[in-house]
N, C-alpha and C positions, 0 to 999 in steps of 0.2 A: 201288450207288447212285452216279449222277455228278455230283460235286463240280464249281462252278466254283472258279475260284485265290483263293489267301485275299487277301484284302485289307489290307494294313498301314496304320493309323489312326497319325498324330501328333498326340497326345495334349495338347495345349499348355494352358497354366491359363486355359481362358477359361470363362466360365461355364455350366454344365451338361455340361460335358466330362465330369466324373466320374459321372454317371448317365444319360450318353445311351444308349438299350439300342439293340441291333443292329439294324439292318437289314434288309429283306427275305430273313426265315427264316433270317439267320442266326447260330451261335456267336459269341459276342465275349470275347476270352481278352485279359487286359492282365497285364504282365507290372510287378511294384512293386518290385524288389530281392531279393539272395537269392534266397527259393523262395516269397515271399510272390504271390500269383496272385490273382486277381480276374476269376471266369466269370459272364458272362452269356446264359442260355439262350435257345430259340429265345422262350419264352416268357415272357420279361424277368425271369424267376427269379435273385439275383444270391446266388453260392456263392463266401465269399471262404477260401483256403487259405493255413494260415501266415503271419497276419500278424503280419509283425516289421516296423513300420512308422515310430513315433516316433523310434527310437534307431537305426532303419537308415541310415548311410551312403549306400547307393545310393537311397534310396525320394527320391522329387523332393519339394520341397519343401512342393506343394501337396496332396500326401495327406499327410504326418505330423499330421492333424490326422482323427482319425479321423472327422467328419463328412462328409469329402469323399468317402467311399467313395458316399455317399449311404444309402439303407435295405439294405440286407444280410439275408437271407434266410435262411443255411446259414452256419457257418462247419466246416472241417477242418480240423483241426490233425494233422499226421503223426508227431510225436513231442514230448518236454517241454521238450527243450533252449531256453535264450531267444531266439534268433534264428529261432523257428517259433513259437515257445508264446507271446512279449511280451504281445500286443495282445491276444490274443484273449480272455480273461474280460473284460475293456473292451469290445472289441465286443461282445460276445454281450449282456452288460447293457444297452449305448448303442440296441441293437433288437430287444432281448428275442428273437434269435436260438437254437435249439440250438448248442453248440460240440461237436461229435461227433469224438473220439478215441479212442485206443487205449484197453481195458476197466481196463488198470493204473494209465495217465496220470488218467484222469479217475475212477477210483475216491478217486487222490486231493487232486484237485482238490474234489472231495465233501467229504471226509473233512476236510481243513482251512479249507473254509469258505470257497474262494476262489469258489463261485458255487454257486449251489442244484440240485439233483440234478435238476430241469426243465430244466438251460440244460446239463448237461452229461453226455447220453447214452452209452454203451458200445456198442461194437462190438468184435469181434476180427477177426482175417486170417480170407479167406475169408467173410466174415459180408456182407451186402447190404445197404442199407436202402434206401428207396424213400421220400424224406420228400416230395416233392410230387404221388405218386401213382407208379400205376405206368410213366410213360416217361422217365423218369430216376431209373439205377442207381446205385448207390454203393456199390464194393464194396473193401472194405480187403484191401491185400495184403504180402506179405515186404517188408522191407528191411533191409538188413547194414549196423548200425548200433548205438548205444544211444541213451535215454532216460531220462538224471536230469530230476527234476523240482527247481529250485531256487527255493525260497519264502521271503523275507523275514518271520519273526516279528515279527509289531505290537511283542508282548509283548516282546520284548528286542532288537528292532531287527537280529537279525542274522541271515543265511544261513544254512540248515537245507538240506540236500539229503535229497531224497524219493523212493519208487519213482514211477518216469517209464510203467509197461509196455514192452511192446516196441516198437519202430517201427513204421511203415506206410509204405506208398505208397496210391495211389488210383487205382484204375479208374473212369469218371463218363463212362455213356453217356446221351446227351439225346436229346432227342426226337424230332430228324433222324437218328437212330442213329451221330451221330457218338462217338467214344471219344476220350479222352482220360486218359494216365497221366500222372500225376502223380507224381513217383519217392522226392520228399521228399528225405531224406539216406539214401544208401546208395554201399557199393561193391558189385562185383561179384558176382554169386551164379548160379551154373546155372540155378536154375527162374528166369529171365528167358527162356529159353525156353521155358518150359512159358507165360510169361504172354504172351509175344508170339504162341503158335499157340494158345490160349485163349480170350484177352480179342482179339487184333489190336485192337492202339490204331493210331489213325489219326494220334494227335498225341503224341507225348513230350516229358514237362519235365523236364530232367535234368541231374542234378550236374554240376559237370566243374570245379568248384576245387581239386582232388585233396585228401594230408593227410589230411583227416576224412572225406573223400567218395571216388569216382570221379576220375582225373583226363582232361585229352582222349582219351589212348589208351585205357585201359577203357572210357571213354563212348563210343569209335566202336566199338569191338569188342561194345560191348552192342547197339549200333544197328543196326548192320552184322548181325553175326552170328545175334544171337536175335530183336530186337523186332522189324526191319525195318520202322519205322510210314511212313506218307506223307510225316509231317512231326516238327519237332524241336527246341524252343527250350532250346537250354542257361541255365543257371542256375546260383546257389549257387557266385560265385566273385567275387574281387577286392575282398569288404568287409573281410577282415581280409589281413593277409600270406602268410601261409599258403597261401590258396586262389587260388593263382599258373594256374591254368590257364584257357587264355580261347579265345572262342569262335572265334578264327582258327589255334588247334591241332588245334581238336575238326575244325573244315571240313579242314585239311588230312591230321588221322587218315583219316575218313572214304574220305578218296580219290575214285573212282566212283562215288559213293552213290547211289542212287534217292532215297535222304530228301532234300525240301529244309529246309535248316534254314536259321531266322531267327533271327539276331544283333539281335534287338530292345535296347534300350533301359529300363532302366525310368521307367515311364509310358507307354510305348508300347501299342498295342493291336492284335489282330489278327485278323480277321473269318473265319472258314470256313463 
C-alpha cells in the first residue's frame, strides 16, 4: 500500500488541539512523555497507552489534567510499574473505558478493588482482541522486563507491592492496515525478529533511556537488524537520570538506516 510522508502536527494548547481527530484517512500518533502515547484511528477511535501523565515530568502541561485527552476509547497499559500504570484506573473511570493489560497485572487490579472487573480485561502474549470490530488488531507481545504492581492501602496508608504479570509490548493494526508497535519497557530479545518478519510494523515506539530499558545502541541494532519498520519514535528517556540515552545517539547508532525516525517532542503529534 502507498503511503504519503507522515505529517508532524505542533500541538500547541489552543483549544480543541487535544481532540482534533486526523485527517483525510489518516493515523494520528501524539506522543505525551515516557511511553505514554495517544492513537487516533482512521475512524476517530482514540486508544491511549501507558498513561503516566499527572506526575510525568516530560508530559506538557496542558494534558496533566486528564480531561484534556478528551473521550478515550481503549486504554493499554504494558506493564504495572507507575510510570505506565499511574493514570490509567483514572482514565478508565473518567470514560468508562476497558483498561486492557497483561492477564497477571490486571487480575490484580480486580482483586484489590482498584477498578471493577468490566473496566479491567485480560489478555496474554500472543492473545488478539478486536474491541472495535474486526479492522483493528491488538495483539500483546514479549517484552524483557518486569511488572510489580505498587498499591497504596487505604487501610493503613502504606505501599503494598503486588504481582504486576508479565510485560507486553503491542502490535495495533488499523484500518488502513497500518501497524504499529508499541515496545513498552523492554531490552533486547531474539524473537524481535520473529516480530519484525511476523507482525512488519510500519511504526516503532521504542525505549532507548538504557538502565531499565534498551539503550541507543540496542535500540538501533533492534531497528536495524530485526524490526526494520518504516518508521521510529524513540521514547522512555530523560525523566528520571538514569535514562541518559537520547534520541540523537539512537540517529547516530542507526547510521544508514531506511527507518526515518522522529525525535518528536512531547505533545507533539504525527499523521500517517
Amino acid at each position: 500500500m502507498k503511503r504519503s510522508r507522515p505529517i508532524l502536527i505542533l500541538c500547541l494548547a489552543l483549544a480543541g488541539c487535544a481532540t482534533a481527530p486526523p485527517q483525510n484517512g489518516k493515523v494520528q500518533v501524539q506522543w505525551l512523555g515516557q511511553s505514554a502515547t495517544k492513537i487516533t484511528t482512521v475512524t476517530g477511535k482514540v486508544i491511549v497507552i501507558d498513561p503516566f501523565l499527572v506526575n510525568n515530568p516530560k508530559t506538557p502541561p496542558e494534558y496533566k489534567k486528564l480531561e484534556a485527552l478528551g473521550k478515550v476509547d481503549l486504554i493499554l497499559v504494558t506493564h504495572g510499574h507507575g510510570d505506565h500504570f499511574a493514570d490509567a484506573p483514572a482514565l478508565a473511570k473518567l470514560n468508562n473505558a476497558p483498561m486492557w493489560g497483561p492477564a497477571g497485572m490486571n487480575q490484580s487490579v480486580v482483586t484489590l478493588g482498584i477498578l471493577p472487573v468490566e473496566l479491567a480485561p485480560r489478555f496474554g502474549k500472543s492473545g488478539t482482541i478486536t474491541p472495535f470490530g474486526p479492522n483493528i488488531k491488538i495483539t500483546a507481545t514479549h517484552a524483557e522486563h518486569s511488572s510489580e504492581l505498587v498499591w497504596k492501602n487505604p487501610a493503613t496508608g502504606k505501599d503494598e507491592t503486588h504481582v504486576g504479570g508479565e510485560p507486553v509490548g503491542f502490535i495495533i493494526e488499523l484500518e488502513n492496515g497500518f501497524k504499529i508497535y508499541h515496545m513498552g519497557d523492554t531490552g533486547l530479545f531474539g524473537d524481535m525478529k520473529f516480530i519484525g518478519e511476523y507482525y512488519k510494523p510500519d511504526l516503532i515506539m521504542i525505549p532507548i533511556g538504557g538502565h531499565f530499558v534498551m539503550d541507543p545502541k540496542d535500540a538501533a541494532f533492534a531497528t536495524n537488524t530485526w524490526l526494520k519498520p518504516k518508521y521510529a519514535i524513540p521514547f522512555h528517556y530523560a525523566t528520571i537520570p538514569q535514562l541518559k540515552g537520547t534520541p540523537e545517539e539512537y540517529i547516530q547508532a542507526l547510521g544508514a538506516s531506511p527507518t526515518k525516525v522522529f525525535p518528536i517532542k512531547p505533545g507533539e503529534k504525527l499523521e500517517f
